[in-house]
Residue, then its C-alpha position, 0 to 999 in steps of 0.5 A: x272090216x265090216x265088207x262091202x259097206x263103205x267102211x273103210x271111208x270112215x274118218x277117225x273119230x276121237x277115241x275111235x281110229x277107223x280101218x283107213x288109218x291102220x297099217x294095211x291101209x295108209x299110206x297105200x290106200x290112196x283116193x278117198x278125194x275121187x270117191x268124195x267128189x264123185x259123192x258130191x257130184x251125185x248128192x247134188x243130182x239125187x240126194x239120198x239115193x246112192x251109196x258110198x259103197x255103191x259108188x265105190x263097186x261103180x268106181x271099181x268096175x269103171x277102172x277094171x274098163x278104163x286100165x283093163x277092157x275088163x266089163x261087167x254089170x255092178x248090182x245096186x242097192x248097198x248101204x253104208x255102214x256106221x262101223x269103222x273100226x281100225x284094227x279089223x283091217x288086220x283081217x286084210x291078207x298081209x303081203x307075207x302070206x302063203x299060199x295056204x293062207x291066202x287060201x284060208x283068208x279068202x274062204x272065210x270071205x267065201x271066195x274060192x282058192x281060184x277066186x283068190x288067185x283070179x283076184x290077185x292079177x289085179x297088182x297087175x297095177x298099182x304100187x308097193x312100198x319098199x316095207x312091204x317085201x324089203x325083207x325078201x332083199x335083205x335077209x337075217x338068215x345068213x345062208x342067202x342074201x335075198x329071197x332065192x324064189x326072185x329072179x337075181x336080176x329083178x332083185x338087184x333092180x329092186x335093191x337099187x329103188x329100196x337101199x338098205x336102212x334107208x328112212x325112205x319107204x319108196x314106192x315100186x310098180x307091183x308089175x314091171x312089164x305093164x305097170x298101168x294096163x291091168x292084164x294077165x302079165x302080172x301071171x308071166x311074171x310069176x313064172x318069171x319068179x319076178x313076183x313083188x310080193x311074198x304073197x305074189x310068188x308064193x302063187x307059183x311056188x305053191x302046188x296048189x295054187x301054180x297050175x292056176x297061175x299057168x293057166x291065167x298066163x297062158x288064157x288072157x281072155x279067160x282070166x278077164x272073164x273070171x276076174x269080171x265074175x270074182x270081182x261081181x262075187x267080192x262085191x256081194x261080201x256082207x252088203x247092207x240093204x234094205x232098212x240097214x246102215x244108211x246112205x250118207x251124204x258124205x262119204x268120210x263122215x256119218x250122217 
């Protein structure tokens, strides 16, 4: 995971599977077609002048807008990597983090604990397959059925979708109440205890990190306005410029 320099576009090569392919990745990395649409729409009116890596900090920025009213000013200037190696993606926060963790994973990135928790409203949208907190459901410890820290109802609507044993890794909204508007809801759940993931509701769970999630619960317009500013500083995280990488004319290729 090179940062913010379209890396994870790279197609696998022969003997080099690149980060789209791992784990943390595929399947649920989806719309790679949009971004190379976009690319060939702008190659076709400046060649050469804008960045996959930029087109991917634009596309984020207009879909905060479109599903949130969430705006903020992207800064320009990235260049794509020529790197894309799969098992760096591991560096990738896993959906069975703790809070401790999550905090530790994104101060290596530089970002802060309450940048993490910021950030994360951001499964406020999106979905997650059934692998991804099927074992917060079906517990080996013999002293619980399922999770304790999940709400019983929400987890009895969740068994319905994700059956045990089942061959088929279903996809769940990641927040039931506004699955497609990206809002401070995601919070609300938390206190709900209807966090999807481990990585979710140990936010709550944590007393390091829950008076932030009561405060992005109770403050929607305050969260947008730290979410637009987490989202500027993530954007900056190892960028290339200048006479570095390259700006490709296909984003899933090299030049």
């Amino acid at each position: 995971m090179q940062g913010c320099d379209g890396s994870v576009l790279l197609e696998s090569t022969p003997g080099n599977p690149s980060e789209r392919e791992h784990p943390a990745n595929n399947p649920s990395l989806r719309g790679f077609e949009v971004i190379e649409e976009a690319k060939a729409q702008i190659e076709a009116e400046c060649p050469h002048t804008v960045s996959c890596a930029d087109i991917l900090a634009f596309a984020a920025r207009d879909s905060a807008n479109k599903v949130g009213g969430i705006k903020y000013e992207v800064p320009a200037g990235r260049r794509d990597g020529r790197v894309s190696i799969r098992d760096e993606a591991s560096q990738l926060p896993r959906p069975t983090f703790n809070a401790k963790e999550l905090i530790s994973n994104f101060e290596q990135k530089g970002l802060s604990a309450d940048e993490m928790v910021t950030l994360s409203g951001a499964h406020s949208v999106g979905v997650s397959h059934c692998s991804s907190f099927s074992d917060r459901l079906y517990s080996s410890n013999a002293t619980f059925a399922q999770d304790p820290s999940m709400d019983p109802n929400f987890a009895s609507s969740l068994k319905n979708k994700c059956p045990p044993r089942s061959n088929d890794d279903n996809t769940v909204v990641l927040d039931a109440s506004t699955p497609n508007r990206l809002d401070n809801k995601y919070y609300t759940g938390l206190k709900n205890h209807r966090g999807l993931l481990t990585s979710d509701q140990t936010l709550m769970t944590s007393p390091s990190t829950r008076p932030m999630v009561l405060t992005n619960a109770k403050h929607a317009s305050i969260w947008a306005r730290k979410f637009a500013k987490a989202m500027v500083h993530m954007g900056s995280i190892d960028v290339l410029t200048g006479s570095q990488g390259e700006i490709r004319t296909r984003c899933s290729v090299l030049n």
